[in-house]
N, C-alpha and C positions, 0 to 999 in steps of 0.2 A: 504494500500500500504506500502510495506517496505521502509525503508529509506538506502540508498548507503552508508550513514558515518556511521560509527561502535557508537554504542548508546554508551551516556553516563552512567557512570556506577555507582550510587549511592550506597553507604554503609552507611548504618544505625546502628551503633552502639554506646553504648557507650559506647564500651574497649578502650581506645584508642591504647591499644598494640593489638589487634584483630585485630582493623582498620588496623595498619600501617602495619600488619603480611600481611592480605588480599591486601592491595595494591600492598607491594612488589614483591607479589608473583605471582600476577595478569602481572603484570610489568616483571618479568622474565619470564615469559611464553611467552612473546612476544607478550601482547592486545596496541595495540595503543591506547586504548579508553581514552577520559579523564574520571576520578576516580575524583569524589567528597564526601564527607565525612560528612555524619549529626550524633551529636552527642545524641538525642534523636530524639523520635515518632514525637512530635508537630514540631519536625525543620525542618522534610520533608514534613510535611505536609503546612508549613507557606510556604517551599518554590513552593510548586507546585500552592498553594494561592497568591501567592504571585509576584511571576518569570514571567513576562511577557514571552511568549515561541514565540521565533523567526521562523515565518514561518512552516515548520514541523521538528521537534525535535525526538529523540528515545533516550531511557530512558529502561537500565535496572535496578534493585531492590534487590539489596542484604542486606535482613532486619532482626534484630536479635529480639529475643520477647520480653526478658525481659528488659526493656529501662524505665529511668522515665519521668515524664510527660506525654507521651500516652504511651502504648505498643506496641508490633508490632502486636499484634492479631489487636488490633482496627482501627491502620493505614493500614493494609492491608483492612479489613471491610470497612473502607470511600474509599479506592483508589479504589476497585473493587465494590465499589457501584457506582464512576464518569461514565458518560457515557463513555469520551476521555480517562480518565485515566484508566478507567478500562481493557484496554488493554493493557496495562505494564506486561512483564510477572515481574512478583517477586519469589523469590529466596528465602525462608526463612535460614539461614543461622545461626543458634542459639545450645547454650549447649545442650538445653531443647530437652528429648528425649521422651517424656510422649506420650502415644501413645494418648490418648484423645486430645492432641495440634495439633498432627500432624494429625490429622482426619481433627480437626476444620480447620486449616489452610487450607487443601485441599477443606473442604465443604465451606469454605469465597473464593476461588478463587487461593489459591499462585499455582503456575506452578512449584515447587520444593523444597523440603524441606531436608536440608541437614544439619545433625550433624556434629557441630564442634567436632573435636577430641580435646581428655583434652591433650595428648601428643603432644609437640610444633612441630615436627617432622614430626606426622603422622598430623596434622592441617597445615602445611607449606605442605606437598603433596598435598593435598587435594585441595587447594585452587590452586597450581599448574595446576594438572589436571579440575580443573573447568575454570579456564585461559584456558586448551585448547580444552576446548568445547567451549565458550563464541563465537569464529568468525565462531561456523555452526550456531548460530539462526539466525532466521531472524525476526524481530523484528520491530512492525509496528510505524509509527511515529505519536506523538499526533499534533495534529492542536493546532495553535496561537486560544486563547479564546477572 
C-alpha cells in the first residue's frame, strides 16, 4: 500500500557539497519531503537497524557508490535483500559511470541509476528535474518491525 505523506528522502553521500547541492535543489523544485542526510554506507544502514519506524513510514534512496565504510553497491545488496526494506525504490545517484556498476546495480535491485554530472550546473539541473519527478512515484511504506 502507498503511503499519502511524501517519503522521506534519504541521501547517502559522503560529498558533503553533493549533499547540500542535492538538497537545495531538491528544495527549489518544490519537494516538501523531509531530506535526511547519511554520511557513509554503515550510517544508513545503522539507521534502518537501528530507527524504531513509526507505524508505516516511506523512504526514498538517493545512494552514491563510492562511500567508506560500506559502499553503496553493498548497502543497496543488504537493503534489497530485507524482506520490508527491500521495497524502497533507490536511486543510485553517483560519479561512477562504469557500465559493469550500472549493470550490477540494476541486477542487486536499484530502481534508477543516474550520473552525476562533473559540471556544477549541469549537476544542479539535474537534481532539479529529479525534484520534479520525485511527487509522481508512488512509493510503498515499510511497516514498524
Amino acid at each position: 500500500m502507498t503511503n499519502a505523506i511524501p517519503p522521506t528522502i534519504l541521501i547517502v553521500d559522503d560529498d558533503e557539497g553533493h549533499a547540500i547541492l542535492i538538497r537545495e535543489n531538491l528544495e527549489a523544485a518544490g519537494l516538501p519531503n523531509t531530506i535526511r542526510h547519511f554520511r557513509d554506507g554503515q550510517a544508513i544502514l545503522d539507521f534502518f537497524a537501528q530507527e524504531p519506524l513509526r507505524g508505516s513510514q516511506s523512504f526514498l534512496i538517493l545512494l552514491d557508490i563510492r562511500m567508506p565504510k560500506v559502499d553503496g553497491i553493498e548497502v543497496l545488496r543488504r537493503l534489497k535483500s530485507d524482506a520490508e526494506l527491500g521495497r524502497l525504490p533507490v536511486i543510485m545517484l553517483t560519479t561512477t559511470d562504469d557500465s559493469r556498476e550500472v549493470e550490477r546495480c540494476y541486477e542487486l535491485g536499484c530502481n534508477v541509476y543516474i550520473q552525476k554530472p562533473v559540471d556544477y550546473d549541469r549537476f544542479a539541473e539535474a537534481i532539479r528535474r529529479l525534484g520534479l519527478f520525485v511527487p509522481l512515484l508512488l512509493v510503498p511504506a515499510v511497516s514498524a518491525r
